[in-house]
N, C-alpha and C positions, 0 to 999 in steps of 0.2 A: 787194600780194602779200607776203608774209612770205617769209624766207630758209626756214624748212622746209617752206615750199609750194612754190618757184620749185626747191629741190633734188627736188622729190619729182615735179615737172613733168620736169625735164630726167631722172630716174631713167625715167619712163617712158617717155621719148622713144628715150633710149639702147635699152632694155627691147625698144621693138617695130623701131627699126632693126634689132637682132641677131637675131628674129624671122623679119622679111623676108626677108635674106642668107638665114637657115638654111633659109628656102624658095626661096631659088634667084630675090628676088626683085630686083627694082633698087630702090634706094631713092637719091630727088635731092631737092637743097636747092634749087631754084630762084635763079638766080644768085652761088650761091655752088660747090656741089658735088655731086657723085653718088657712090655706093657700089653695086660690084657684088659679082658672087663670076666666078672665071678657075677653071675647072675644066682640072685636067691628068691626062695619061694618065700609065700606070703608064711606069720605065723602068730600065733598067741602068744604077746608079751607079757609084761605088770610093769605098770607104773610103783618106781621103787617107794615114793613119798605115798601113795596111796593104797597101795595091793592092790589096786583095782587091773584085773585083765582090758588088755587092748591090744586092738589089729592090725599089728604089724604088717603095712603093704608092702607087696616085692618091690626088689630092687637090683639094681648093677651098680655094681663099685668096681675102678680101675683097679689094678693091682699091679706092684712093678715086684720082676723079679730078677736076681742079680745075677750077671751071665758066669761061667766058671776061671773066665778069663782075671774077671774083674775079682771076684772069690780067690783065688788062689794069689792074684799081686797084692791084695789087700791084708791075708794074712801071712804072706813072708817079709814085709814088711816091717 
């Protein structure tokens, strides 16, 4: 495989993970790692320089999580 084929493999690799997430999906590496999305509800913040409360809109943020495979080479290592 050629370095413009192996980058254009991991371009689409990347490409349909962020696919997955944006559908709410899990996406797992088998012994290494999984990515999810953590949906949060809306809430009452403060603006730290002003005290002033504000309305935090909901959100989803991905989240990766590190498989036991990968956890246990990492720390015998």
């Amino acid at each position: 495989m050629t370095k413009v084929e192996a980058v254009k493999v991991v371009e689409i690799f990347f490409d349909e993970m962020a696919e997955a997430l944006a559908k709410d999906d899990r996406v797992e590496i088998r012994g290494l790692c999984s990515f999810f999305v953590k949906k949060y509800k809306a809430y009452a913040g403060r603006n730290p320089k002003t005290g002033e409360t504000v309305k935090i809109k909901p959100k989803k943020l991905p989240f990766f999580k590190a498989g036991k495979e990968l956890k246990d080479k990492v720390d015998h290592n």
